[in-house]
N, C-alpha and C positions, 0 to 999 in steps of 0.2 A: 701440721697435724691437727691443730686446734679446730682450724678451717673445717677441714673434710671430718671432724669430728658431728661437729656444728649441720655442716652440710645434710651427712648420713642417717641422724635425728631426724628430719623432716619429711624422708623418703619411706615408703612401702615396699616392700620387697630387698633381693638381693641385686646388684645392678656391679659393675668394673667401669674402670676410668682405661682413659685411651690419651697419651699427650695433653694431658691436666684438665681433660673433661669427665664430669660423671656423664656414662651412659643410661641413661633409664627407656630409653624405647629403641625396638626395633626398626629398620627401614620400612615405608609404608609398603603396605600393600593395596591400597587405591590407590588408580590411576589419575584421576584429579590431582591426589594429594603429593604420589609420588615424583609427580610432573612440575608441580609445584614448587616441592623440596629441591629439585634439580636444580630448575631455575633460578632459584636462590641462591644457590649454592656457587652454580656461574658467577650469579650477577654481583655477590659479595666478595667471592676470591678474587673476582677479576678488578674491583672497587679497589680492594685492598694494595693492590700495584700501584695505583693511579698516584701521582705525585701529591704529598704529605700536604701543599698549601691547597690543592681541593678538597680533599678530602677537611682539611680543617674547617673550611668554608662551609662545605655541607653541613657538619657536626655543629658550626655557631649557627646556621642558619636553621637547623630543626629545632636547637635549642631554645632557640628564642621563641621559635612555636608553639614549642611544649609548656609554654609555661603560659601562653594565651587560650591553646587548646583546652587545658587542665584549670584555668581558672587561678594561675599566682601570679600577683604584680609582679612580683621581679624574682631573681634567683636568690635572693635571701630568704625569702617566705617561705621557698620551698624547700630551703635550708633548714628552717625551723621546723617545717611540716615533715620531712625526713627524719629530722633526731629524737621525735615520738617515736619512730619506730622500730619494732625489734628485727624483721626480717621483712628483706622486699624482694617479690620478682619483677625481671623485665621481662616478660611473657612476650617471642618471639625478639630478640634481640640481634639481630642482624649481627654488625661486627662489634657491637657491646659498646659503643661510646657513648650510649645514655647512663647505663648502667656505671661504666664508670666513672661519668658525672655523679650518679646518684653515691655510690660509694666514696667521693671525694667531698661532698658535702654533708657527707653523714658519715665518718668515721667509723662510731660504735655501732652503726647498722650493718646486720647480714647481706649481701646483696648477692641476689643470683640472679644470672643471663640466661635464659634457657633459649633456645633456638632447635626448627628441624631440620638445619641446613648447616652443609660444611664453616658455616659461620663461626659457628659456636668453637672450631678449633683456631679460628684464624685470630677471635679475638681473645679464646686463653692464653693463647702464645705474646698476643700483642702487651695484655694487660697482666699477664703473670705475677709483678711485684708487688699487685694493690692486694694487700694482706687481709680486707674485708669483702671481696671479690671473689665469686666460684662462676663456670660457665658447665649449663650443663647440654645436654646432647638429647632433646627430647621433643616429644607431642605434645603442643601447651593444651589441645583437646582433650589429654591422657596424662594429665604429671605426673602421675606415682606418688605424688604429695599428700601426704596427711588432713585430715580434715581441720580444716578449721587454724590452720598454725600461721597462715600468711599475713602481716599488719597493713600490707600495702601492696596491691597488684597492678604494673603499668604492664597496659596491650596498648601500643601506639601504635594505629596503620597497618595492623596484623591481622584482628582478628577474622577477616574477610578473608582471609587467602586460606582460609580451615576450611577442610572438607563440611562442616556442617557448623556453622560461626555459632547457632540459638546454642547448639550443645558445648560448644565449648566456654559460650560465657556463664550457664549451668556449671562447669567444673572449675571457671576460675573463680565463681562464687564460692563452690564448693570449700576449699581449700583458706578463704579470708574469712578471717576472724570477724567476729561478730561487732556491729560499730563500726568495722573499716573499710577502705574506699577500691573499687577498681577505678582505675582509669582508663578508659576505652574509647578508640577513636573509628568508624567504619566512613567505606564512601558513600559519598552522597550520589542520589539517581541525578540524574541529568537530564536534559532534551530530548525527547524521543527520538528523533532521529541519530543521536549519538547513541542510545543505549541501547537500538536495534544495530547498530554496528558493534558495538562493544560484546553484544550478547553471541552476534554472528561468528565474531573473531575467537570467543573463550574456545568454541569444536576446533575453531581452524589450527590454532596455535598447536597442539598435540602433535599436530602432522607436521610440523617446521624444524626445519634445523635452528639449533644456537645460531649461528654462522649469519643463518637468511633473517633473525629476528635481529640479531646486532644491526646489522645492514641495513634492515627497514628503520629502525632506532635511530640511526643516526642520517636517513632522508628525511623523515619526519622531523627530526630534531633542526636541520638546516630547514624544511620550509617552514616553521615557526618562526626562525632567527629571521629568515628573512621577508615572513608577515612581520614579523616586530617592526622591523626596519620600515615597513612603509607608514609608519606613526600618519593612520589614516583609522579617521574613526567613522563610524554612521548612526545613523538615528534609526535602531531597529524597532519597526512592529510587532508590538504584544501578538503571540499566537498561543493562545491559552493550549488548545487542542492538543498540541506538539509540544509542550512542554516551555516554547520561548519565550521570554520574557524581554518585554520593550523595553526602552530609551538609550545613550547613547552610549557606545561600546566600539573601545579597539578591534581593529574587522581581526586582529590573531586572538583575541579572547572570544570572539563572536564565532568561528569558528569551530575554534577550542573547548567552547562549552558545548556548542550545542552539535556538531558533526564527527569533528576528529580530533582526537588529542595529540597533538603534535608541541608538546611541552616545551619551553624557549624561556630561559633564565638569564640575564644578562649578569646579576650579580654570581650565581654559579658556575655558568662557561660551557664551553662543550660539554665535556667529557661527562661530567655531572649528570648535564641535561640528558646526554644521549641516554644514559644509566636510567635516567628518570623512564623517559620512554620504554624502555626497556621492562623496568617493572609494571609499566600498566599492560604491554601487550603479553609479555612471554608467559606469565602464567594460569591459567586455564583455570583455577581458583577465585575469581575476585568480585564477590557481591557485592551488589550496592544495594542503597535504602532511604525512603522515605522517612521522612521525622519520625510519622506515624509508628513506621516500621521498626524502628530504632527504639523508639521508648517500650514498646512494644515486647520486645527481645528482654530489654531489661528488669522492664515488672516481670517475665515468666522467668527469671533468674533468680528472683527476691531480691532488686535489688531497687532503692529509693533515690532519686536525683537529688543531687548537694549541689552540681552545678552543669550546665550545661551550656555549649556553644555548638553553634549550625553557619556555615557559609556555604557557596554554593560548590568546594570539591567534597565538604567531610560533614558530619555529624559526630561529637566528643563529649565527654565531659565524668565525671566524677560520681561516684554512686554505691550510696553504703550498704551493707547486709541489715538485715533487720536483725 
């Protein structure tokens, strides 16, 4: 009761819970967006069967990203960096297993999952006992959230799949306290001839069944494995025009950056991997951007860089309200 007291404070308006989610938005009604929730919602229920040691593999493998993406040497620092704070969201939280990291390392912190996909109910149920933990049921473009209450906002790898990313890092600004950090990861553009495929694919996807996009997911995913396997590399030429960039490269990353993502993990596995696939093509949501781009977004959100890192899938980093 303490929980949902705590929780209820933060919120605007009147909203109902459903199987220990708060509800605060309706189902979309854009097509983008709604198409997008779908697909999420697939892609995470169907995760969520997948056998407990992938699944853990995944969760230690993002984890360890997140704290390279975000700028902490190690998982104590962020340990530290959590128990400043009074209330934090995971601003799109898949099946919650950051979050309830984040809640395990910070105890006396508030910690909410908000998600706009059937997620949000598969990981209340999962994570039910953790007593500093709420998952809510919502539009991280639309929280319902009070101004200015949030100490700590993580959007990992999310905020691109919102129907309009500039507005909603406006709202998740909106809502952090003044002095504190979003944490925000979007994708990076890529080779030209990959991003006129990628761009071509966002219309196509609407028109495909789940069924036909698993299926491609996991062709794609075997001709990766088995580009990996030919451990044959080349000495590519710089082609500025196109986006390619020379010297010498694995021909499944040469590929993979610059034509077709056909994603291949050997310490992840199938299953993982296919998933992986799966979220770059099925949902019809998913911008990318230029550095330029990126910083960009952030000054028109008032927001100032504390830290930042760029490789060549994502742009990320940490960034405070004025």
């Amino acid at each position: 009761m303490e929980l949902r007291s705590k929780l209820m404070e933060l919120f605007e308006g009147k909203f109902h819970q459903d199987r220990g989610v708060l509800l605060v938005s309706d189902l979309s009604h854009l097509e983008g967006q709604s198409q997008t929730n779908d697909v999420f919602s697939d892609k995470w229920t169907k995760y969520s069967e997948e056998d407990e040691k992938n699944q853990e593999r995944l969760f230690d493998f993002q984890k360890r990203w997140y704290l390279e993406l975000y700028d902490f040497a190690n998982e104590d620092q962020l340990k530290k960096y959590l128990e400043k704070q009074a209330v934090v969201i995971d601003a799109g939280c898949g099946l919650g297993y950051k979050a309830k990291w984040f809640a395990d390392l910070s105890p006396k912190t508030l910690v909410i999952g908000m998600d706009y996909s059937d997620a949000a109910f598969v990981a209340a149920e999962k994570y039910k006992d953790v007593q500093n933990l709420a998952f809510v049921f919502g539009d991280i473009a639309d929280t319902k959230i009070k101004d200015g209450v949030i100490s700590y906002v993580s959007c990992d790898q999310v905020i691109h799949h919102t129907e309009d990313p500039q507005a909603t890092m406006i709202e998740l600004a909106r809502i952090l306290q003044p002095e504190k950090e979003l944490a925000v990861y979007v994708y990076a553009k890529k080779a030209l001839p990959r991003e006129l495929m990628d761009d071509h694919f966002r219309e196509l996807t609407k028109h495909i069944s789940k069924e036909d996009m698993w299926e491609m997911s996991e062709q794609l995913t075997e001709l990766g494995k088995r580009l990996s396997e030919l451990d044959v590399s080349i000495n590519v030429p710089s082609i500025p025009l196109l986006g390619i960039s020379g010297g010498e490269m694995d021909i499944q990353r040469f590929i993979y950056w610059n034509f077709l993502k056909c994603f291949w993990n050997d310490e992840l596995g199938m299953e993982t991997s296919i998933s992986t696939n799966y979220d770059w093509y099925a949902p019809s949501n998913a911008e990318r951007y230029s550095k330029d781009q990126f910083m960009q977004m952030v000054r028109k959100a008032g927001l100032i860089e504390r830290s930042f890192h760029t490789e060549e899938a994502c742009h990320s980093g940490r960034f405070f309200k004025r």
